[in-house]
Structures are given as structure tokens and as C-alpha cells.
BADOVEX-303683 format. One record per atom (N, C-alpha, C): atom name; x, y, z; chain; residue in three letters. Coordinates in Angstrom, 1 decimal. Each point is the difference from the previous one (the first is absolute). Layout:
N
SITE   name        X        Y        Z   chain   resn
SITE     CA        X        Y        Z       A    ALA
...
//
This chain:
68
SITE   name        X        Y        Z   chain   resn
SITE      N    135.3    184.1     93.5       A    UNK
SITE     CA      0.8      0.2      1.1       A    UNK
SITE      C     -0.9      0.5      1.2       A    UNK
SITE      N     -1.0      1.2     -0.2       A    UNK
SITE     CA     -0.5      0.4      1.0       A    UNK
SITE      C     -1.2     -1.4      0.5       A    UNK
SITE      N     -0.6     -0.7     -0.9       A    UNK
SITE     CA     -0.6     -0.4      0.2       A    UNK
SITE      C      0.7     -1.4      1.5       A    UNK
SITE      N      0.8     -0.6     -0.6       A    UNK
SITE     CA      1.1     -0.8      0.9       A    UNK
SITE      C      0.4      1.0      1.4       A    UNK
SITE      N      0.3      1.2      0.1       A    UNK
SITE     CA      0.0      0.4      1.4       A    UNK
SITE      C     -1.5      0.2      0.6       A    UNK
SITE      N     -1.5      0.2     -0.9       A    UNK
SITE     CA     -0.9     -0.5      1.1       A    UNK
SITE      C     -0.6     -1.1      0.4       A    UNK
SITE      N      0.6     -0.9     -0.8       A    UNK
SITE     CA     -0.5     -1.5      0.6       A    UNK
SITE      C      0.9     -0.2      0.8       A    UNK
SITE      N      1.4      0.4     -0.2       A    UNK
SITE     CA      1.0     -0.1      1.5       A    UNK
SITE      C     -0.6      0.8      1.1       A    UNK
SITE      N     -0.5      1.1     -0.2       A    UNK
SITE     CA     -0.4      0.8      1.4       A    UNK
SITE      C     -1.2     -0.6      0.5       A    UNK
SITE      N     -0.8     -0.8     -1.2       A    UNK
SITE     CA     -1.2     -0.5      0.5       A    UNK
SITE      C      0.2     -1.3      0.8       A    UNK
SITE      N      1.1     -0.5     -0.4       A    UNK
SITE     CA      0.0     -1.6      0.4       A    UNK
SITE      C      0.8      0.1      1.9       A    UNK
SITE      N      0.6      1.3     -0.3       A    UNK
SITE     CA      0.6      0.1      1.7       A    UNK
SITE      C     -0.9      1.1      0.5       A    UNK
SITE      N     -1.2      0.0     -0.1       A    UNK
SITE     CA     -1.1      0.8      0.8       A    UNK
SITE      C      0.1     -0.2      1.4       A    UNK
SITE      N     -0.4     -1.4      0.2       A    UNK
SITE     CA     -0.1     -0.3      1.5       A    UNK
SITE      C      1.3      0.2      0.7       A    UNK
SITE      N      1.0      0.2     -0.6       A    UNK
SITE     CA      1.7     -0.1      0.6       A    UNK
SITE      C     -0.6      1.5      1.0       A    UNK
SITE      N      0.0      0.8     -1.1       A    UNK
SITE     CA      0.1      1.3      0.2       A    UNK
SITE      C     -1.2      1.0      1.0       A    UNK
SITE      N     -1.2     -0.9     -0.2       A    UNK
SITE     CA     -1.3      0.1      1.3       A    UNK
SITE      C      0.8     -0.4      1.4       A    UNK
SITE      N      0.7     -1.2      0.1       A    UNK
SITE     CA      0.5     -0.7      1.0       A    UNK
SITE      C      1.1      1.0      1.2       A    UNK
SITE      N      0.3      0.4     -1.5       A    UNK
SITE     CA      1.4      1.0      0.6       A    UNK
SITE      C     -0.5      1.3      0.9       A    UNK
SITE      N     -1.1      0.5     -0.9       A    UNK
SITE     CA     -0.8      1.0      0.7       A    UNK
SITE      C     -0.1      0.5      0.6       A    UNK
SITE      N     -1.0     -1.3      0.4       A    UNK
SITE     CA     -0.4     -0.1      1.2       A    UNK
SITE      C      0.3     -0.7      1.3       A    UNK
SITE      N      1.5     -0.2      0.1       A    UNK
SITE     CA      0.7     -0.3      0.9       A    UNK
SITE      C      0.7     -1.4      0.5       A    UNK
SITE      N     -0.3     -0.5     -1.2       A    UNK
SITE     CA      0.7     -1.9     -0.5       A    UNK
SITE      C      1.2     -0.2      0.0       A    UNK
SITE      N      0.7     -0.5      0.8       A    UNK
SITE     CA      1.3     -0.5     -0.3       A    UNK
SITE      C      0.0     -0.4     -1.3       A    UNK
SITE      N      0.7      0.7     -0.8       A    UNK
SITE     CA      0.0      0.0     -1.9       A    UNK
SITE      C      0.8     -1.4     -0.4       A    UNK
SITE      N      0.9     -0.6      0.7       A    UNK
SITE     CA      0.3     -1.4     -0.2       A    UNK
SITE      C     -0.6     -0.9     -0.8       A    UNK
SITE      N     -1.1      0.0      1.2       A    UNK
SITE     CA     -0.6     -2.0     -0.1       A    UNK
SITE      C     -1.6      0.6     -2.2       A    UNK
SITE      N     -0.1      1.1      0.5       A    UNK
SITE     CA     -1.1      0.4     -0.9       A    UNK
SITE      C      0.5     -0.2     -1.6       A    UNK
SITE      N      1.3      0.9      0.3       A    UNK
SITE     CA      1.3      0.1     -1.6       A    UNK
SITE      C      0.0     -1.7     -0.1       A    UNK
SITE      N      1.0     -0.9      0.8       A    UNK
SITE     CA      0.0     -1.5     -0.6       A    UNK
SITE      C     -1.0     -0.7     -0.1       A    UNK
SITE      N     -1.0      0.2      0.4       A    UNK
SITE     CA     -2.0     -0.7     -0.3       A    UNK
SITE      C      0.2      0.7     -1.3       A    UNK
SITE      N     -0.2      1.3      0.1       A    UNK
SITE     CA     -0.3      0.2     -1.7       A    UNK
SITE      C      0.7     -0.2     -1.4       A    UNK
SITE      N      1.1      0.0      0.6       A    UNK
SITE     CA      1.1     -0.3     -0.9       A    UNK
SITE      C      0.1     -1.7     -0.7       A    UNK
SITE      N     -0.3     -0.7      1.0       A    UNK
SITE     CA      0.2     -1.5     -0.2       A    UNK
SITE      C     -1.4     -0.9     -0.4       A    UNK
SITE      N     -1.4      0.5      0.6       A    UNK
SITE     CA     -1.3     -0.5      0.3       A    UNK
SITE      C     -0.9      1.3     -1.0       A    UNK
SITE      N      0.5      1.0      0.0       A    UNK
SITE     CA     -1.2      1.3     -0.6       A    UNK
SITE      C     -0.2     -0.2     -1.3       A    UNK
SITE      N      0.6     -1.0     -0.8       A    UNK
SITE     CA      0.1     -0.4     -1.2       A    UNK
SITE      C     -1.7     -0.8     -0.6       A    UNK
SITE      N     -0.6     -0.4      1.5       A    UNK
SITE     CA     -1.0     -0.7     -0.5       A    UNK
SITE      C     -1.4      0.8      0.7       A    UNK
SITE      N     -1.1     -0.3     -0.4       A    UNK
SITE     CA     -0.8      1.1      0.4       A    UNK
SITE      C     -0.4     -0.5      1.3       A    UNK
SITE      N     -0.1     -0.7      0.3       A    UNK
SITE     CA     -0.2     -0.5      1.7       A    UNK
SITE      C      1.1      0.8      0.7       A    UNK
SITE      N      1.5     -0.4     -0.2       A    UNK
SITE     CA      0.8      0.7      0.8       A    UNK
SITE      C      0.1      1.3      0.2       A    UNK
SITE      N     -0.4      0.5     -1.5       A    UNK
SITE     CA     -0.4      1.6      0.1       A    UNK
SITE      C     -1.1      0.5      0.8       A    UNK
SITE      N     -1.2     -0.5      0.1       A    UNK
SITE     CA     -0.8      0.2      0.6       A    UNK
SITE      C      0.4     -0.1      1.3       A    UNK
SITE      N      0.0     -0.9      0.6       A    UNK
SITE     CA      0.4     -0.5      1.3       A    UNK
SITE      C      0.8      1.7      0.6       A    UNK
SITE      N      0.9     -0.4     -0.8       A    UNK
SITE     CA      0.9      1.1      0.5       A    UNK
SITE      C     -0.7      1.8     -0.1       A    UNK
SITE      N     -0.8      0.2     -0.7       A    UNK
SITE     CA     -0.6      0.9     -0.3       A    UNK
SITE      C     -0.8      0.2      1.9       A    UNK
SITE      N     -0.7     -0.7      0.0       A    UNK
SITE     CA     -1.2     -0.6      0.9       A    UNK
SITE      C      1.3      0.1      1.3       A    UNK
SITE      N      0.7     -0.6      0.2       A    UNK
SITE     CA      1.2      0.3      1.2       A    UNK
SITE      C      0.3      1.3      0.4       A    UNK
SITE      N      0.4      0.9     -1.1       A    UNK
SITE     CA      0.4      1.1      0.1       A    UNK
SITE      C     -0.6      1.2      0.6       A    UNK
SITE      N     -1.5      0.0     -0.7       A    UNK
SITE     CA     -1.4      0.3      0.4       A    UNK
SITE      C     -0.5     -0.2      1.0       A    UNK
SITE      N      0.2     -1.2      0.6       A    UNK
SITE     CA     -1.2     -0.4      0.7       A    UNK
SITE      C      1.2     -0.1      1.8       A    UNK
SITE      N      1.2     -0.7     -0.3       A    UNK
SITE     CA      0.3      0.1      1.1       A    UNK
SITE      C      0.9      1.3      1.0       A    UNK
SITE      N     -0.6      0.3      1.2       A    UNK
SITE     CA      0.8      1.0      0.6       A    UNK
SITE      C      1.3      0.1      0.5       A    UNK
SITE      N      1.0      0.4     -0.4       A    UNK
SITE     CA      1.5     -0.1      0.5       A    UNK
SITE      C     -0.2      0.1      1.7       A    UNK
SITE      N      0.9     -0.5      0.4       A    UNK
SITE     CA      0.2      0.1      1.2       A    UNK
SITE      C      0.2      1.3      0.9       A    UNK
SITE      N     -0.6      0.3      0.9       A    UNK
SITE     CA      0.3      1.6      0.6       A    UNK
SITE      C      0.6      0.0      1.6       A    UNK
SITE      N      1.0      0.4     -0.1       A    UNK
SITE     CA      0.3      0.2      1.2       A    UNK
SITE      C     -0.1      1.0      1.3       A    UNK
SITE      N     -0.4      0.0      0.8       A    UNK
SITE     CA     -0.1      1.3      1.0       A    UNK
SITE      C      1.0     -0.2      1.1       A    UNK
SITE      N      0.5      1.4      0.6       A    UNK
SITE     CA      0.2      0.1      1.2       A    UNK
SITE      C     -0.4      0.9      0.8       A    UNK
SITE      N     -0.2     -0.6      1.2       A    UNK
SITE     CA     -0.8      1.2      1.2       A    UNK
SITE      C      0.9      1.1      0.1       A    UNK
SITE      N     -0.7      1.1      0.2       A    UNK
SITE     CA      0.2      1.5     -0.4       A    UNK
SITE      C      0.8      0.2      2.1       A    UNK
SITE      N      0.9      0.6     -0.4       A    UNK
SITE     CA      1.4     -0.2      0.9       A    UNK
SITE      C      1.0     -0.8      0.2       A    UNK
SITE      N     -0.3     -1.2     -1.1       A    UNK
SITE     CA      0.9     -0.7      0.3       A    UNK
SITE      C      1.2     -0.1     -1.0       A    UNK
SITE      N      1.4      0.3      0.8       A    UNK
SITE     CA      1.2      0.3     -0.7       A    UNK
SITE      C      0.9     -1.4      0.8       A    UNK
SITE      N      0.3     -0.6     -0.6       A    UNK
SITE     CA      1.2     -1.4      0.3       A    UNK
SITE      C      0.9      0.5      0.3       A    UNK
SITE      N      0.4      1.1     -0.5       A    UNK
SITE     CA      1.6      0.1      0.4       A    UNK
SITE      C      0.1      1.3      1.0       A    UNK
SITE      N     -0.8      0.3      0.8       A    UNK
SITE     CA      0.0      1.2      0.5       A    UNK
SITE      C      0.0     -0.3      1.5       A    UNK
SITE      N      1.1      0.6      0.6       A    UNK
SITE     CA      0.5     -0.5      1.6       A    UNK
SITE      C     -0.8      0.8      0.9       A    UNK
//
């Protein structure tokens, strides 16, 4: 049994890097879920999670939208 929850923890590794580090958890969970099955998709996704930067947003410092 234990051994079955670390191959499950191991197989949603990249879910959980993704989430992290600031990934819309969506698109990562259904790649892994449906594609992580084979070692390409795992990889791939491994390599996604890692490698690409979420998107960051800024706003210039005084600026308030709703302030009259």
C-alpha cells in the first residue's frame, strides 16, 4: 500500500512543481492525468513545469482603478 501512494506521488510530481510555482493547476492535472501515463508525456510535462515561467503581472505603484 505504501508503496502504491509513492508511485502515485511520484507520477503527479510535475502536477505539484506546476502548482508551486504559480501554474494554473488545470491544464498540468489533465496532461498528467490522461498523457503522464507514458514517459514522453511525463517528461514533457516534467520539463514544462520546470522550465516554463508563469505569467507575472505588474502594476505601476499609485495606481488605484477605483479611486475618484
Amino acid at each position: 500500500m505504501i508503496t502504491l501512494s509513492v508511485l502515485t506521488l511520484l507520477y503527479f510530481v510535475p502536477t505539484v512543481i506546476a502548482g508551486r510555482r504559480g501554474h494554473e493547476i488545470l491544464w498540468p492535472l489533465l496532461v498528467n492525468a490522461f498523457i503522464g501515463w507514458t514517459v514522453i508525456g511525463w517528461l514533457a510535462l516534467f520539463l514544462w513545469a520546470l522550465l516554463w515561467d508563469p505569467p507575472h503581472y505588474s502594476v505601476p505603484a499609485g495606481y488605484y482603478p477605483y479611486q475618484r
